[in-house]
N, C-alpha and C positions, 0 to 999 in steps of 0.2 A: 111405833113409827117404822117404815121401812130401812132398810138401812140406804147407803148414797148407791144413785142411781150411776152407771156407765156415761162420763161425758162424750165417748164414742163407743160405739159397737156393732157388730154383726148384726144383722136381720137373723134371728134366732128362733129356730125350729126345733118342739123338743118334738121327739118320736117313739111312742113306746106302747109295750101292748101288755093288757093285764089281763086276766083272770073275771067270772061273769061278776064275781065278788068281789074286785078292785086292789088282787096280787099282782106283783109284777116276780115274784117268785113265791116259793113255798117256806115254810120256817127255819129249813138249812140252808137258804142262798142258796140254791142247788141252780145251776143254768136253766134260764127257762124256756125250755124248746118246745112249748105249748101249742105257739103260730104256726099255722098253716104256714107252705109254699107262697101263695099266693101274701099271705103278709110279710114274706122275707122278700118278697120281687117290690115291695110298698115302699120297704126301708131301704132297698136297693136305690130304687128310683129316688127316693129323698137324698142319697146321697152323691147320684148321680149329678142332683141338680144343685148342689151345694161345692163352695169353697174350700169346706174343711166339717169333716168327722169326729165330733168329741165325746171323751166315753170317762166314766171314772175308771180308778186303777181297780176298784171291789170287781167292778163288771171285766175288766181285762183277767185280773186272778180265775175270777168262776168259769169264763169262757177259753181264757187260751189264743182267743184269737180275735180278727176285727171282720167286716165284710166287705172285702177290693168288690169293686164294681164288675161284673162277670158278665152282663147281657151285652151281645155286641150292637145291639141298636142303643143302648145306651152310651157305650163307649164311643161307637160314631158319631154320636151327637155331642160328645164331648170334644170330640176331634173337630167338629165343624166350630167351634164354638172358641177355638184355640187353646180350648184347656190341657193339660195335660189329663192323660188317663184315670192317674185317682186322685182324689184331695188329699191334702195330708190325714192322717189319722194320728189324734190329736190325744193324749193321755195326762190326763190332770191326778197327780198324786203329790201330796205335801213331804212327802217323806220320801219321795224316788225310792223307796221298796219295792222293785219289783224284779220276777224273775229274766235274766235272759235266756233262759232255757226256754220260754214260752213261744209256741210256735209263731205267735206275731211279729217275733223278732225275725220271721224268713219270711215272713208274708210279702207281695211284689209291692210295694204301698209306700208310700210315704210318711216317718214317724215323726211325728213333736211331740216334747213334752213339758208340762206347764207343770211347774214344781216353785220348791222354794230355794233359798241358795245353797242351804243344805242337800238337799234332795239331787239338786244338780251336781256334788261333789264325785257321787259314785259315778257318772255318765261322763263326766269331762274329756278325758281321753277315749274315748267309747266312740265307733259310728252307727251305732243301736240308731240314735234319733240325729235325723237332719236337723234341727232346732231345739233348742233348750230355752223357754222363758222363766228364769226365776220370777217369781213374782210375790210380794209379802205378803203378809198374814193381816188377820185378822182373830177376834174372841172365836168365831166361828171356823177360820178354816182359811183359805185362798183368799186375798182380796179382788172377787171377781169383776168388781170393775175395772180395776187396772188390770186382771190377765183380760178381759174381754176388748179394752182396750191395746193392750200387745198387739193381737188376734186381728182386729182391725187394719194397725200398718202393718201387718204381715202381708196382708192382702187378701185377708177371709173378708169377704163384703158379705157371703149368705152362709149360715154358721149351722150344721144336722147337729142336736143332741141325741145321743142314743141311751141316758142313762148312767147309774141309775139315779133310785129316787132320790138321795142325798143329796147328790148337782142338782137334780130336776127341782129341788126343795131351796136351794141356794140362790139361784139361776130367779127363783121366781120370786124372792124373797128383795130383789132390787132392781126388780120391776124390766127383764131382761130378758124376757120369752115375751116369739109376736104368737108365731102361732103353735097349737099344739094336735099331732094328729096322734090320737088315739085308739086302740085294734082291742074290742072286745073278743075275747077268744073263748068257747065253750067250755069250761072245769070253773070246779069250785076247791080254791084252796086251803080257803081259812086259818086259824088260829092267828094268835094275837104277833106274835112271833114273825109272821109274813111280811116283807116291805109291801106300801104300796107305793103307788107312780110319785107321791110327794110323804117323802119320809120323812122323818126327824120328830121333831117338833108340833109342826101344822103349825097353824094361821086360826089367827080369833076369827071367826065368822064375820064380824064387824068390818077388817079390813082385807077378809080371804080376796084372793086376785078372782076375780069375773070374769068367764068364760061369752063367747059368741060362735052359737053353732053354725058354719057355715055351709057344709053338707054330712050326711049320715046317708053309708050305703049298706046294703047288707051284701053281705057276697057267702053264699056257702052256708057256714056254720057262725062264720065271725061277720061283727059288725065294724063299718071303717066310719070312725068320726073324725071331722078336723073341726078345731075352735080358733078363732085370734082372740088376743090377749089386747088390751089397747094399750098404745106404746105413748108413754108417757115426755122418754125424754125426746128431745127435736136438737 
């Protein structure tokens, strides 16, 4: 059985690119700078068009940093649109482990972070992050429906996932991704070792979440898919 669906939540976009073999990194978490240019203008653009940017704290360690919206025709349009320039950028860790030494912490962006009330203890006097949602636990981890509900009266109505596959695996596990675009990238990375885009556990075939191709483009070397998810709760 799935676990309790979100009584509220964002419109939820995960975004991620793997490997022709279905990595989204290699067997040492090593940052995976595989994507083309033109797949990081993809994720831009997703972000551009979103409320709020969420990442796990795994993907904030491996990278260091998050991606502020830099195209000026996307920023204009956010300006037309009265948003402010970036969404927040949104950092989900249960354990608020994380370094402030990490260059994200000077990046021009806006930071929240969705922890537990522990987590939150090292940040309290901190102006690291504009927002702090403690939010409880679960057997598994965050209880994402209530952080997805936070997220909601915060005023995320359209919610970018960036990863990785542990959220993406959580996220999908209480039926909480509409759509999901997908960037096939040229390498093979293999061994057992590799995350792929939904990690953990998996899902019995029986009740795996079902995809709906909506377009496939090829651009280049990499391929761009987006699927919807059917969204259960109303």
């Amino acid at each position: 059985m799935p676990a309790a669906r979100p009584a509220q939540r964002p419109q939820v976009a995960l975004v991620l690119a793997m490997s022709a073999d279905g990595k989204i990194s290699d067997g040492a978490r090593s940052p995976a700078r595989f994507g083309s240019e033109r797949d990081r203008a993809h994720l831009e653009q997703r972000i551009a068009a979103a409320d709020g940017f969420l990442f796990g704290a795994g993907t904030l360690r491996a990278y260091g940093t998050s991606l502020p919206i830099r195209d000026a025709a996307l920023l204009q349009h956010r300006q037309r649109q009265g948003k402010p320039p970036q969404p927040p950028h949104i950092v989900c860790s249960a354990s608020g482990n994380l370094d402030p030494g990490l260059r994200f912490f000077g990046q021009p962006v806006p930071r929240w972070l969705l922890t537990t009330a522990a987590g939150a203890k090292p940040w309290a006097t901190s102006s690291a992050f504009e927002q702090i949602f403690p939010v409880p636990t679960t057997a598994t981890g965050l209880d994402w429906a209530i952080a997805l509900a936070h997220l909601k009266t915060a005023g995320v109505q359209r919610l970018v996932v960036g990863g990785g596959g542990q959220l993406a695996a959580a996220l999908l596990a209480i039926e909480a991704v509409d759509d999901l675009w997908l960037t096939v990238c040229p390498l093979l990375l293999g061994g057992h070792r590799a995350p792929t885009p939904v990690d953990g556990a998996g899902f019995v075939a029986a009740i795996a979440p079902r995809l709906e191709l909506l377009s496939c483009e090829a651009i280049a070397q990499e391929v761009f898919l987006h699927y919807r998810l059917p969204r259960s709760d109303t």
